[in-house]
C-alpha positions in Angstrom: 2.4 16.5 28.8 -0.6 14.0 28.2 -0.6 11.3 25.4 -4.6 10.7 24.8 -5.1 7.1 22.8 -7.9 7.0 20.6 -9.3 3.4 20.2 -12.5 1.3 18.9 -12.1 -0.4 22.3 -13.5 -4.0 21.8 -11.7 -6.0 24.7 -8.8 -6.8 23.5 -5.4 -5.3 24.7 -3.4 -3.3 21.9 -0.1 -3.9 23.1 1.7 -1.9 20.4 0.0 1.3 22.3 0.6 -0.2 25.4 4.3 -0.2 25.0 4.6 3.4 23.9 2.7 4.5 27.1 5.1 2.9 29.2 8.1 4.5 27.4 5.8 8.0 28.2 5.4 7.3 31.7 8.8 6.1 32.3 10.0 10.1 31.2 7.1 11.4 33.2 3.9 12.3 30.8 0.6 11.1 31.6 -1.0 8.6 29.4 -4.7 7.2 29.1 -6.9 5.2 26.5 -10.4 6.5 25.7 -13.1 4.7 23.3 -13.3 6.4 19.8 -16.1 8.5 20.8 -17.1 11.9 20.3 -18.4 12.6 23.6 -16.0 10.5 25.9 -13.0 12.1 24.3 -14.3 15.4 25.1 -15.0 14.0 28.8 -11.4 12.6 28.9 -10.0 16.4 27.6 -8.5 18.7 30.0 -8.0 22.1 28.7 -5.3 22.7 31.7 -3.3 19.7 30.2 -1.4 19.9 26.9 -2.7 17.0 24.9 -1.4 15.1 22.4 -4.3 13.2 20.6 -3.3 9.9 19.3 -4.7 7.6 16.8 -3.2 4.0 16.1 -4.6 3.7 12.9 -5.8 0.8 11.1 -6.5 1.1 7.4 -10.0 0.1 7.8 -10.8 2.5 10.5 -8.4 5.3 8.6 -11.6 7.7 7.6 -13.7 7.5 10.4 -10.6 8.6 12.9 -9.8 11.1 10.7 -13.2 12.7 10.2 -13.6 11.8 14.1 -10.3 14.0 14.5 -11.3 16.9 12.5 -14.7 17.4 14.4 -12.5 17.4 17.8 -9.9 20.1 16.2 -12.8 22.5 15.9 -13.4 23.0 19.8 -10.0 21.9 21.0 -6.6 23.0 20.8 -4.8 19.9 21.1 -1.9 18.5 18.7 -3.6 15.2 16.7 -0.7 12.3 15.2 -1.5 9.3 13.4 0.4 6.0 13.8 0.0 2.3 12.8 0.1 0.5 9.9 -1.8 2.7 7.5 -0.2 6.2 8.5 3.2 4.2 7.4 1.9 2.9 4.5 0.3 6.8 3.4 1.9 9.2 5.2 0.2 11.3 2.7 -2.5 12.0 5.4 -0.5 14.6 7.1 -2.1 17.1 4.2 -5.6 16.2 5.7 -7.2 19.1 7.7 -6.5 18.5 11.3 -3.8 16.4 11.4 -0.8 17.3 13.1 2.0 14.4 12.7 2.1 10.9 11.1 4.7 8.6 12.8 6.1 6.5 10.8 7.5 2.9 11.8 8.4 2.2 15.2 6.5 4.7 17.7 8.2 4.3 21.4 10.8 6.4 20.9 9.4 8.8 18.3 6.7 9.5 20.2 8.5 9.9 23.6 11.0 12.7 22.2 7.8 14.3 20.2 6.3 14.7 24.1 9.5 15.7 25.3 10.3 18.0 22.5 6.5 19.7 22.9 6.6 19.9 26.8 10.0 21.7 26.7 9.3 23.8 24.4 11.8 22.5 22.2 11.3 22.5 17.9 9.4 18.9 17.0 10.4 19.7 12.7 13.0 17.5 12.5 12.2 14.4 14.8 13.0 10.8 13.0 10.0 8.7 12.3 7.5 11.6 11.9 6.4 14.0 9.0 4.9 17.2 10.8 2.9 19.7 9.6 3.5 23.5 11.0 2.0 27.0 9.9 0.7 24.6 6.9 4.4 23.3 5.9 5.2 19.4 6.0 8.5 18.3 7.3 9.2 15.0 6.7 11.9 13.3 8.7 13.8 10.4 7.9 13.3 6.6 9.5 15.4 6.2 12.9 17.0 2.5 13.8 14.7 0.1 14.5 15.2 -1.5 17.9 17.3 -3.9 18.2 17.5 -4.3 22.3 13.7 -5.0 22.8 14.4 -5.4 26.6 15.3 -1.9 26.6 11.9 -0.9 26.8 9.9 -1.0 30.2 7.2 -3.9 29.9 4.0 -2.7 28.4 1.8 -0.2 30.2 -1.6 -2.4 31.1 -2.7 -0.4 33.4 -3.9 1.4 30.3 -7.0 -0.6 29.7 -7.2 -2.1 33.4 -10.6 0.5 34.0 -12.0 -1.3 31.2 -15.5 -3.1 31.4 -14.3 -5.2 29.1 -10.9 -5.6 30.0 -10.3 -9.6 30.6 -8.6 -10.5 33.2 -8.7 -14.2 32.4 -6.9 -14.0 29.4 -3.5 -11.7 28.5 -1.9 -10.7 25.0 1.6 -10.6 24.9 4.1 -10.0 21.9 7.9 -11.6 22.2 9.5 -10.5 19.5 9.4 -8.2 16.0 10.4 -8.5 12.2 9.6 -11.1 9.7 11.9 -13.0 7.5 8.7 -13.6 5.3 7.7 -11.1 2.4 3.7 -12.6 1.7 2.4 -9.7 -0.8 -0.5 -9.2 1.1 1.0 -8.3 4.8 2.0 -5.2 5.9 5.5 -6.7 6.9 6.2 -6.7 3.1 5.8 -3.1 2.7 8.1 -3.0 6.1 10.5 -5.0 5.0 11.1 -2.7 1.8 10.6 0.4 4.2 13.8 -0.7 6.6 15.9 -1.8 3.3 15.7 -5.6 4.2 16.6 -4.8 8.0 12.9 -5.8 9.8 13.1 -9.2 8.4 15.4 -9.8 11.0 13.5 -11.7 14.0 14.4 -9.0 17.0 13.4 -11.3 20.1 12.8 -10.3 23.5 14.5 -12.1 26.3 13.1 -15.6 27.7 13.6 -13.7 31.7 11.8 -10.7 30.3 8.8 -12.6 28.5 8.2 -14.2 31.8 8.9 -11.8 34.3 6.0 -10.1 32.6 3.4 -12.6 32.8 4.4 -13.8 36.1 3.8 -10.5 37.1 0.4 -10.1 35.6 -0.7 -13.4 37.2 0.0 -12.0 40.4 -2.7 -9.4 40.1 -5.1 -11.4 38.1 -6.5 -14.8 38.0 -4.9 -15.7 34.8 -6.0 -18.9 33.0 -4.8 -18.2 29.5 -1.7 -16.4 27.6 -2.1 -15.6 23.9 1.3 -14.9 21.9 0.5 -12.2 19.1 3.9 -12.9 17.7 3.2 -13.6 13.8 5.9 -16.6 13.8 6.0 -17.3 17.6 8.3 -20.7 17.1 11.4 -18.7 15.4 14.2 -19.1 16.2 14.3 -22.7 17.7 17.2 -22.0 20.3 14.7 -19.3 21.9 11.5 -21.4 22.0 13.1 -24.4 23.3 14.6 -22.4 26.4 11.1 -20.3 26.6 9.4 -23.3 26.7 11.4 -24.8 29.4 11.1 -21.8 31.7 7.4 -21.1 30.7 6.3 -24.8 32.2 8.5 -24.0 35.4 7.6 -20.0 36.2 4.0 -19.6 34.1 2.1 -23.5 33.4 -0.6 -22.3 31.9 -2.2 -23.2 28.8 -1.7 -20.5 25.7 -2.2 -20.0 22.0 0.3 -19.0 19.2 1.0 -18.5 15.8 3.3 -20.7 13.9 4.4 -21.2 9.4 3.2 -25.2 8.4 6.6 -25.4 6.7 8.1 -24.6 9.7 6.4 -27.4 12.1 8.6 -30.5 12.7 8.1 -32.8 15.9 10.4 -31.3 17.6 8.9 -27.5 17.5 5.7 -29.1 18.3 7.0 -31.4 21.4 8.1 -28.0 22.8 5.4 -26.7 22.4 3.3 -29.4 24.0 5.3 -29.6 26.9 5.0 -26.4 28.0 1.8 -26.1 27.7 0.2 -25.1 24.6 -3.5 -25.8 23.8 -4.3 -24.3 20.3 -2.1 -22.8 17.6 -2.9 -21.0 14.3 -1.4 -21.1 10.6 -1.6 -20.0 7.8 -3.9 -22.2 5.1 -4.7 -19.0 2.9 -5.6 -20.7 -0.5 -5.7 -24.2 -2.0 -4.5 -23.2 -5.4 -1.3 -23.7 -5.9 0.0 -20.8 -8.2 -1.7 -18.4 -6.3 -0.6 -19.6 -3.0 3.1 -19.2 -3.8 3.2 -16.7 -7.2 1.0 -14.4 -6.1 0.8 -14.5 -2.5 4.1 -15.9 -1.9 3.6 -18.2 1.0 6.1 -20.7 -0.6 4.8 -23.7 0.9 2.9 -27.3 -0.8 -0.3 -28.8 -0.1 1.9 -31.5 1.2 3.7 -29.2 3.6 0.0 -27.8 5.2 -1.4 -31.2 4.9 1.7 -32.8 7.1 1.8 -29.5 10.0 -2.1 -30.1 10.5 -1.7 -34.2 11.0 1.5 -33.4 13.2 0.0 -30.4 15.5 -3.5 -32.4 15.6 -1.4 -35.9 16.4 -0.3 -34.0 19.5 -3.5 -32.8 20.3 -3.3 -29.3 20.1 -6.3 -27.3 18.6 -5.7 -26.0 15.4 -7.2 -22.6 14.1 -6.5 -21.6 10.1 -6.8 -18.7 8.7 -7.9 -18.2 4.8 -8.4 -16.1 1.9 -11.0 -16.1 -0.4 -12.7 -13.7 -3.5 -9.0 -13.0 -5.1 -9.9 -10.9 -8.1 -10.2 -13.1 -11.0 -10.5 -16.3 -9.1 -14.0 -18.2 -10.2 -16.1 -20.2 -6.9 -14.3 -23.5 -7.5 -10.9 -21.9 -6.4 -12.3 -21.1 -2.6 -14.6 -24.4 -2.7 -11.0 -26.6 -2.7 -9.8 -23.8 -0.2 -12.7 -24.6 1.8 -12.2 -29.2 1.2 -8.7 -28.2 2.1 -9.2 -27.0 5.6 -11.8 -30.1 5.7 -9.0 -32.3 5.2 -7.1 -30.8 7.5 -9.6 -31.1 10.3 -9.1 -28.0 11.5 -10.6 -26.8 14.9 -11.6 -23.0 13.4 -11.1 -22.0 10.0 -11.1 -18.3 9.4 -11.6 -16.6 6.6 -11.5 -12.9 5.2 -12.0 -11.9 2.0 -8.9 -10.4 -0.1 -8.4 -6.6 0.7 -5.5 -4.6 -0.7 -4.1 -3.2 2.3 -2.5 0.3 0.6 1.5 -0.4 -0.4 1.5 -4.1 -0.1 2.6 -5.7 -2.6 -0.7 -7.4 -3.5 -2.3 -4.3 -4.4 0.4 -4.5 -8.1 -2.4 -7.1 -8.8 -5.6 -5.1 -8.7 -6.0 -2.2 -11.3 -4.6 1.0 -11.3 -7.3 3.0 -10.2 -7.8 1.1 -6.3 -9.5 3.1 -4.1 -6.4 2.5 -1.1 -9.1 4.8 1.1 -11.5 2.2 1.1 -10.0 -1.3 0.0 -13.4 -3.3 1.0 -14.5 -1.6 -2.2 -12.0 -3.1 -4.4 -13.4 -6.8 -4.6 -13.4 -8.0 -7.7 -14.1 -11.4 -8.6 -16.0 -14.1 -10.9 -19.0 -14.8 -8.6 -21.2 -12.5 -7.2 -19.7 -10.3 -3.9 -22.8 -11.1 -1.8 -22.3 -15.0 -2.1 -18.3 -14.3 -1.5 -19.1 -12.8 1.9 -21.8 -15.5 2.1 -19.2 -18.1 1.8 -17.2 -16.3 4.1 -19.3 -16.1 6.5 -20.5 -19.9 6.2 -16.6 -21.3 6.1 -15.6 -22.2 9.2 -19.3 -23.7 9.6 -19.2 -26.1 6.6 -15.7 -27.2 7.9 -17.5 -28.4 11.1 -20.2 -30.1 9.5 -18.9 -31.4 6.3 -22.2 -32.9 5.1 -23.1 -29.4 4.3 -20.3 -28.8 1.8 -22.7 -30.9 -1.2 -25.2 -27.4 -0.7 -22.9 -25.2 -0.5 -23.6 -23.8 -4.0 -27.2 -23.2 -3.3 -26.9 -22.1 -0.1 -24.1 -19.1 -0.9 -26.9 -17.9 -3.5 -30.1 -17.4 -1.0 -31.5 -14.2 0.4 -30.0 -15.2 3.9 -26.6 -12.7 4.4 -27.8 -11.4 7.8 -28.9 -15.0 9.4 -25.5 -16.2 8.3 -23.7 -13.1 9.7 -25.5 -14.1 13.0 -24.4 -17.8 12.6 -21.1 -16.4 11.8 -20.7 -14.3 15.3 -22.1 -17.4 17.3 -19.9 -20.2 15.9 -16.9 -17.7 16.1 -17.6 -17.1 19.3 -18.2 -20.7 20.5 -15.3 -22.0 19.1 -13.4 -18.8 20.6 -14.4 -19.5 24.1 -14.7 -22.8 24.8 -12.0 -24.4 21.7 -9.0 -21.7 21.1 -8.8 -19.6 24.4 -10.8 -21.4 27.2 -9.7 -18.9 30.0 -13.0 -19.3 32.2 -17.0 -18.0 32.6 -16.0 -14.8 33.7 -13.7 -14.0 30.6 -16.7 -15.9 28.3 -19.4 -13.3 30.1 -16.8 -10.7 28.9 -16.6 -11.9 25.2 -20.6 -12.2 24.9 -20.3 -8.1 25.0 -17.4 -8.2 22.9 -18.8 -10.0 20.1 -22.5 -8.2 20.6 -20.1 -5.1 20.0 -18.7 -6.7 16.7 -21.9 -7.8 15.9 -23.8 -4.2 16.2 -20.5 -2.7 14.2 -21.0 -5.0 11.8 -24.2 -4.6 11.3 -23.8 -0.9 11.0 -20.3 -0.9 8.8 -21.2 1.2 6.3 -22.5 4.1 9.6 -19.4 3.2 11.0 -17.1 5.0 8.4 -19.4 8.1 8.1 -20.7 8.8 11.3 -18.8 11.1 13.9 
């Protein structure tokens, strides 16, 4: 049995597919990624191999694979699932034409006994973790344990993106752990939290041996400069970062990147983290305003708390990246404007910035209206100033941060014709600060994220062909 991953392929690894294609190949299906596109799925299609056709689905990209999997469905027999955050969130997609299975939760296992199930010949109704659709009845199943023994599973499959033009070899993604303690309204881990009954916000970490026997091992192959943790609270618990970052100096010594909570930084976390090597860190900044920083999104942290992580990590020299919200529905210009003297103060290194989406079942979405649109969330912004100087804000953040002179025009300038040059300034100042200030990992790897960002750029660009297109 094959397992066929659908992707908008943009460089990056996805190592949440990556670990289910190990679990496949370790009981003997085939596995490969191909670029969400028409014609290289079909190329990548065997008709003398039963295919499952699988789509790790983000909310934002939610149409465009489905529509993208009903056009395949008309030519080819193969069985389509959905998985991600979004199919877990709706697994009402299962009554869209085409569509097969929606995994729910966790997808190693799932998906391995779906394979196993469908190669033997076996009935797939009643599998935990998926709602499938047969002869035009849904079955859904029931949520199986999450895993608790994360060393259980064979280290990720990257031999899945390895053919890759983009594929940087310079620069690896790896994840150490899962579950949040943390319930911020507008992250999915709120919804999982509430899915698992309270059980995901336990932190389920890998072992320290197994987190370095795999990047040992891809430094071996590659010329490694540069490890990224995609661990959403890398630093927890503090009895497994100090003895990582012990035997990450000794085994790896390489510089890396992670994500950390400001009121969990003291100078001992950061001291760790210094001594084993870390160059640049991100947290979480989100909003100046103090009632909807904590009521409504729930960070539960102060100014004082942000202020204090930013002078510690910066103290130590280690780059700091924030990430930001603006355009909250109801929230007038001046609300984002002390957001944006905020991250000024805090001298950040890069300051990102989206604007609010209601990602469907979160528990921010219980503060827009009734009638959301959970299909498409971008179209859902609703605040005091105008949406165009919003994502003219947005796009000039990070660049006002910099250059703090320009924060005195920053009212006229959000109101001017100029939302594609400042897209364009956007890309470049993203991807400066990218290459050479958050993830230096060398020439070659900065060759590779030029395309990568032209890519972004050109989808950007073309977002609204992106969602209707096939």
């Amino acid at each position: 049995m094959k397992a066929l991953f659908v992707t908008r392929y943009s460089g990056d690894e996805y190592n949440g597919i990556m670990s289910i294609s190990a679990v496949l190949k370790s009981r003997g299906h085939q596995s490969q990624a191909v670029e969400a596109d028409l014609a290289k799925i079909k190329a990548a299609l065997n008709p003398a191999i039963p295919t499952v056709l699988a789509y790790s689905t983000p909310t934002n990209l939610s149409e465009y694979y489905l529509n993208l999997n009903s056009e395949l469905k008309k030519g080819y027999r193969v069985f389509s699932v959905f998985g991600g955050p979004h199919p877990t969130a709706v697994p009402g997609i299962i009554e869209r034409d085409g569509v097969d299975g929606v995994c729910i939760g966790e997808g190693e296992l799932a998906m391995a006994e779906l394979l196993d199930n469908l190669d033997a010949g076996r009935p797939i109704r009643h599998i935990n973790n998926w709602w499938i659709k047969e002869e035009g009845a849904i079955y859904r199943n029931g949520l199986r344990p999450l895993i608790d023994d994360l060393d259980s599973l064979p280290l990720p499959d990257r031999e899945l993106f390895r053919d890759k033009s983009l594929f940087d070899r310079e620069k690896m993604h790896v994840v150490t752990g899962r579950g949040c303690p943390y319930s911020c309204s507008y992250c999915c881990h709120s919804f999982y939290n509430r899915l698992y009954n309270d059980q995901a916000v336990k932190i389920r970490k890998r072992s320290v041996r197994g987190v370095i026997e795999e990047i040992v091992r891809f430094k071996k192959e590659f010329p490694l400069k540069f490890v990224v943790f995609d661990d959403d609270i890398f630093i927890l618990p503090y009895n497994w970062l100090e003895e990582f970052c012990a035997e990450y100096k000794k085994h790896v010594d390489l510089p890396f990147f992670c994500y950390l909570r400001a009121d969990l930084v003291d100078e001992r976390t950061v001291q760790n983290l210094k001594s084993a090597g870390c160059f640049s860190v991100s947290m979480g900044i989100e909003t100046a305003e103090e009632n909807l920083r904590n009521r409504i999104f729930k960070r539960n942290m102060s100014r004082e708390q942000i202020v204090s992580a930013a002078k510690l990590i910066k103290a130590y020299k280690i780059k700091l990246k924030a990430s930001n919200i603006i355009a909250a529905p109801g929230s007038p210009l001046d609300v984002d404007l002390g957001t944006l003297e905020l991250n000024i103060l805090c001298k950040t290194d890069y300051s990102s910035v989206e604007l609010l989406t209601p990602y469907p079942e979160t528990e921010i979405c219980s503060w827009f209206d009734a009638d959301v649109d959970k299909k498409h969330p971008e179209s859902c912004q609703k605040n005091k100033y105008a949406k165009r100087q919003a994502q003219n804000l947005r796009n000039l953040f990070a660049i006002i941060v910099e250059f703090p002179a320009l924060f005195n025009l920053v009212r006229v300038l959000i109101k001017l014709p100029c939302a594609k040059f400042y897209e364009f300034c956007f890309f470049i100042w993203e991807g400066y600060c990218a290459y050479f200030r958050l993830y230096p990992a060398g020439w070659l790897s900065f060759g590779r994220g030029i395309k990568k960002y032209a890519c972004r750029a050109k989808e950007s660009f073309l977002k609204k062909e992106l969602f209707t297109r096939i």
